[in-house]
C-alpha positions in Angstrom: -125.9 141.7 35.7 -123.6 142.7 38.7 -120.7 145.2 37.6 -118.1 146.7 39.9 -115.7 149.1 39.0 -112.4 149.8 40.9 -109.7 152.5 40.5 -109.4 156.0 38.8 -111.6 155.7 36.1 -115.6 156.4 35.2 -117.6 153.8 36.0 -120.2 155.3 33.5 -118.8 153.5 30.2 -119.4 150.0 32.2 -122.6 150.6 33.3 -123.7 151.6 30.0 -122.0 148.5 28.2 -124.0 146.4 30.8 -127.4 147.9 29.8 -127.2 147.2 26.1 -125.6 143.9 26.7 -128.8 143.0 28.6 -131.4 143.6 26.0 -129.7 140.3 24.4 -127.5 138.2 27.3 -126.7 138.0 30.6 -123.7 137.0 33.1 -124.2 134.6 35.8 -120.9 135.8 37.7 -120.0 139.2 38.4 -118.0 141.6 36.7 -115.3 143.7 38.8 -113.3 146.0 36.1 -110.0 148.0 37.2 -109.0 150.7 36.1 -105.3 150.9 36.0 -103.4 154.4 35.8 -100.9 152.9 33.2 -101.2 153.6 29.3 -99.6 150.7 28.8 -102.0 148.5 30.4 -103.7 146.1 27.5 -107.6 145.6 28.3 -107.9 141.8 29.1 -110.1 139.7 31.5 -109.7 137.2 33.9 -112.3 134.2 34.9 -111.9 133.1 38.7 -114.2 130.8 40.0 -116.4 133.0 41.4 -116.0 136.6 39.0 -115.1 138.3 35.8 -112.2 140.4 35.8 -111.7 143.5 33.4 -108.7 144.8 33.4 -108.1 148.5 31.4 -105.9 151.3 31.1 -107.8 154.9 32.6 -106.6 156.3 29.0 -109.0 153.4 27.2 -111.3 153.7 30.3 -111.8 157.3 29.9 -111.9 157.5 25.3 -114.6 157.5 22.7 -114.3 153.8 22.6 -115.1 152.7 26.6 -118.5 151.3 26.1 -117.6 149.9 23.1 -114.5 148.1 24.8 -116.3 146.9 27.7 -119.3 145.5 25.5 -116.7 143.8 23.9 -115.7 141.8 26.7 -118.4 141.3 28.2 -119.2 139.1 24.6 -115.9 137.2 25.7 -117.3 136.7 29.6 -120.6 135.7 27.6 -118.3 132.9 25.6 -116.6 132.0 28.4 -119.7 131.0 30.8 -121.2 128.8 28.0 -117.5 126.9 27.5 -117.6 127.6 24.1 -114.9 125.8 22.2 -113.4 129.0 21.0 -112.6 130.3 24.2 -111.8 126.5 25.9 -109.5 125.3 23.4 -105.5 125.2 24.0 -103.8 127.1 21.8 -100.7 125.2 23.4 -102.6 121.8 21.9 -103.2 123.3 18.4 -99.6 124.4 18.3 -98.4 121.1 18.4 -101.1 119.2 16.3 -100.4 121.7 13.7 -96.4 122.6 13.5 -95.8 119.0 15.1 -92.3 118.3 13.0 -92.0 121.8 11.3 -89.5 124.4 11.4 -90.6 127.7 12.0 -89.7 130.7 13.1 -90.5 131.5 16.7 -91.8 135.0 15.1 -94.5 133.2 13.4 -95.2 130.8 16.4 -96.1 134.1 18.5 -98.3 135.3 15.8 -100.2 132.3 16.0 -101.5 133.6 19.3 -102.6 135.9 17.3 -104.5 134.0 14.8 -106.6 132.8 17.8 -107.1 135.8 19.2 -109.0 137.1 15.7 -111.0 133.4 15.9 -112.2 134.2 19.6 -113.1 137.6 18.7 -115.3 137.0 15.4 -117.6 134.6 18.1 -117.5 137.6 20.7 -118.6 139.9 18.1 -121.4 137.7 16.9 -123.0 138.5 20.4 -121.5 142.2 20.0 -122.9 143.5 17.1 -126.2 142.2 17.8 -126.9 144.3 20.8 -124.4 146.9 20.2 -123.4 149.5 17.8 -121.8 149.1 14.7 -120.3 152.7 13.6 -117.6 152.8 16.5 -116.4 149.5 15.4 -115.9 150.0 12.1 -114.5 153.3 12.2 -111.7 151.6 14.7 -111.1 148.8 12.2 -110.4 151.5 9.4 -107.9 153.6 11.7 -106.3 150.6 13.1 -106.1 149.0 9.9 -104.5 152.0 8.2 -101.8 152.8 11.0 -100.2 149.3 10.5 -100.3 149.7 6.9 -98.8 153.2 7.3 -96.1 151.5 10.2 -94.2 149.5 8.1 -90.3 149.9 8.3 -88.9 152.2 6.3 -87.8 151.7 2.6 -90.1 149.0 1.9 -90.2 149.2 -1.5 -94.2 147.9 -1.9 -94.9 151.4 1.1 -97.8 153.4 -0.6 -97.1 157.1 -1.0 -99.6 158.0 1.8 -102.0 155.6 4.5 -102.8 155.1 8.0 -104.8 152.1 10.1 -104.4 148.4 10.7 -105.2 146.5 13.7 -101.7 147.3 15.5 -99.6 144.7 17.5 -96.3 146.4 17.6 -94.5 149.7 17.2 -93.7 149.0 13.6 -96.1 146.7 11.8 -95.1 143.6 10.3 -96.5 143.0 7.0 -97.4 139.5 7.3 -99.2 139.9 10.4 -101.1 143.5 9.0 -102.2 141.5 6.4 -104.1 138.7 8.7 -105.7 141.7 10.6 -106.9 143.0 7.3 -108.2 139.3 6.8 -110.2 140.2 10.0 -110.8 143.1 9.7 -112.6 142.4 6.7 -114.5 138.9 7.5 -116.0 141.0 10.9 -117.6 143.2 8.4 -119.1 141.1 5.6 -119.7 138.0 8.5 -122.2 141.1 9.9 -123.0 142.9 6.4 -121.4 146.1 8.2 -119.9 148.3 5.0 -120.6 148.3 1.2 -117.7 147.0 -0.8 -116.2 150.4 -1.7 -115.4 151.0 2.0 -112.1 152.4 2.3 -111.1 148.7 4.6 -111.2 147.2 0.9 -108.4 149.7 -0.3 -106.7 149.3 3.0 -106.9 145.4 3.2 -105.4 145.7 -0.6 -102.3 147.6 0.7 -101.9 145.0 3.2 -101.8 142.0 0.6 -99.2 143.9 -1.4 -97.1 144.3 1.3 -96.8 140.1 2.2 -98.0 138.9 -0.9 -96.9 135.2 1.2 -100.1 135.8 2.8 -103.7 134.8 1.2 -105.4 137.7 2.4 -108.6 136.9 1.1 -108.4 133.2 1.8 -108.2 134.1 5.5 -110.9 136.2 5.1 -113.1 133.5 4.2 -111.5 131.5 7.2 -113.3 134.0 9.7 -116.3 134.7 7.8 -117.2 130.8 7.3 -116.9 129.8 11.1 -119.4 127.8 11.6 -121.9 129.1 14.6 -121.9 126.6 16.5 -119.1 124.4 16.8 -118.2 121.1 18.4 -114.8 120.9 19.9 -113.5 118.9 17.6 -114.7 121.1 15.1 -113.1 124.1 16.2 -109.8 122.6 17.0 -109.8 122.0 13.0 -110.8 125.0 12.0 -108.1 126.6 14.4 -105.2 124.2 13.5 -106.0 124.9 9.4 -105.6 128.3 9.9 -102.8 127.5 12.1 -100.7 125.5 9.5 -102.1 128.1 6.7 -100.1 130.9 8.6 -96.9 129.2 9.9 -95.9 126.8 6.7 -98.2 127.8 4.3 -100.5 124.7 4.6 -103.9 124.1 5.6 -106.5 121.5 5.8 -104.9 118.7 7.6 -107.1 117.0 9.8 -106.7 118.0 13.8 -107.9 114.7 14.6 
């Protein structure tokens, strides 16, 4: 497995990732990651014809959670090589086989993104958390999770006394969203037996249900957990416009197809 790394940043994290990820997989293309000097900069990849492409900030290059980070995408370069439906399928196409005729709010349409994002990553981090480890990971799920449930706006009359983590999108949380990344949050875990069910996610993923009771927390929970393995496209693009219609008008199960 062929890993480059560009720009002001270890290279050490990478190489690292790449030598657990091959006691289980391997790339075919290489992987050129850069190292951008912004904070800003959101880790994301790129697949030309002939490469990978990591992009990350030097502040995430240079944390606790580098090799974890990389690992992680490398699982969605892993995904991407074998054209698996969950990182082929059009979110553009789901949109309009699932809110085809709806009104919604173009709030909830962007969050939808969002939805698919969670969907990609549960079949990254089946190959993840079989040849990495699982301690980081949760331990980022539980401050995540907290900080959105701590960052809602202020007044909220459902706002717990005290908190902190979430899986954070924005500056200030919102609820509806918090509470689908506690539905993650909490299907990664029990889809990988990770925590025992009086880990402090449970409490956390509670807080978030209060706080958009609109949203069946532990329905989408079961969403993520129940993906099948190994789906057909058509398959997938159900599963992904259910949870689709679930989120934006509150229905699910209509057939993509």
């Amino acid at each position: 497995m062929e890993v480059h790394v560009h720009g002001p940043g270890p290279a050490t994290p990478f190489l690292r990732a790449r030598d657990l990820f091959e006691t289980g997989h391997d790339l075919d293309a290489p992987i050129h990651v850069h190292v951008r000097e912004s904070p800003d900069e959101r880790t994301w990849t790129a697949h030309p014809e002939d490469r990978h492409v990591l992009n990350i900030s030097r502040q995430a290059a240079t944390s606790a959670m580098a090799r974890e980070l990389a690992l992680h995408e490398y699982a969605h370069m892993a995904r991407h090589e074998q054209a698996h439906p969950s990182h082929t399928q059009s979110i553009e196409e789901v949109l309009f086989l699932a809110l085809s005729g709806e009104s919604v709010e173009r709030r909830r349409v962007t969050q939808c993104y969002q939805i698919a994002n969670h969907m990609k990553d549960i079949y990254a981090d089946d190959i993840t958390l079989r040849v990495g480890p699982t301690d980081k990971l949760v331990s980022f799920l539980e401050s995540e999770l907290a900080a959105s449930v701590a960052d809602r706006p202020k007044g909220d009359r459902h706002a717990p006394k005290s908190g902190r983590d979430g899986l954070r999108l924005t500056s200030t949380a919102d609820p509806e969203m918090t509470a689908v990344n506690a539905a993650f949050a909490l299907a990664l875990v029990e889809r990988h037996d990770l925590v025992d069910s009086d880990h402090r996610l449970y409490d956390l993923a509670h807080a978030a249900a209060n706080d958009a009771p609109e949203v069946d927390v532990d329905a989408f929970k079961d969403r993520f957990v129940s993906l099948g393995p190994d789906p057909d496209e058509s398959e997938y693009r159900r599963d992904l416009v259910d949870a689709t219609q679930e989120y934006a008008v509150g229905r699910g199960n209509r057939a993509a197809d």
